[in-house]
N, C-alpha and C positions, 0 to 999 in steps of 0.2 A: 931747542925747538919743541922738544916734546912735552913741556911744560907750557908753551904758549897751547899747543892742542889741549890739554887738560884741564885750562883753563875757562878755552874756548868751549870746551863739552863740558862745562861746568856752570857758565852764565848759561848754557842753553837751556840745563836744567831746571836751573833757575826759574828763567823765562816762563814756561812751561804753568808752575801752578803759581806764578805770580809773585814769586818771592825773592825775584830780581832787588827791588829796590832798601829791602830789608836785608841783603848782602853787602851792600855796596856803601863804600865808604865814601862820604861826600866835606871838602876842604871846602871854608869859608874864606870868601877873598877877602874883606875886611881884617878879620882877627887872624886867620890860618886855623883856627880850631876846625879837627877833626871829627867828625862823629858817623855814626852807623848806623844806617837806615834813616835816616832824617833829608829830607831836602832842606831845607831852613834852620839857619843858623840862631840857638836861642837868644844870645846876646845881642846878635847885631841885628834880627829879626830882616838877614839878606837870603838869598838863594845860594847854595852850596855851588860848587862844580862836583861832579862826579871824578873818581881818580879810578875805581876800578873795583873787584871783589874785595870785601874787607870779611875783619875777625877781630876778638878779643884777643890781645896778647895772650899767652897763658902764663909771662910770668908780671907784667904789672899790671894786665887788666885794660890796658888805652887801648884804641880802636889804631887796628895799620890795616895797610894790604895785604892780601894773604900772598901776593910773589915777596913782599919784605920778608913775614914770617919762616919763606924757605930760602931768602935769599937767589930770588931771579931776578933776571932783567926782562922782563914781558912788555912788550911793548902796551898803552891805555887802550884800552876797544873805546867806540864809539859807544857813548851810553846814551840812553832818553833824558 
């Protein structure tokens, strides 16, 4: 549970100076491609869904979630 809070005071921070959506990792429903900070997907030129805070891996570099990265189970917040 105390990782669902950390994460929560973590979009809020976010929030805050704007840089919400350049955290946040958005999945393409056509292909499934992943990306980071993008609402639109380049290939399919569709709108993403939002999945939640993201990050670069640090060891291949691909865009995940940062509860993947520590291994949580967080439940998706409601994103814009």
């Amino acid at each position: 549970m105390k990782a669902a809070l950390d994460l929560a005071a973590l979009r809020r921070r976010l929030v805050q100076p704007g840089q919400l959506e350049a955290h946040t990792l958005f999945e393409c429903s056509a292909c499934e491609e992943r990306v980071l900070g993008q609402r639109r997907c380049a290939d399919c030129q569709r709108f993403c869904r939002a999945l939640g805070l993201g990050a670069r891996c640090p060891h291949c570099d691909e865009p995940v979630l940062v509860a993947e990265l520590f291994c949580l189970e967080v439940p998706l917040p409601n994103l814009p």
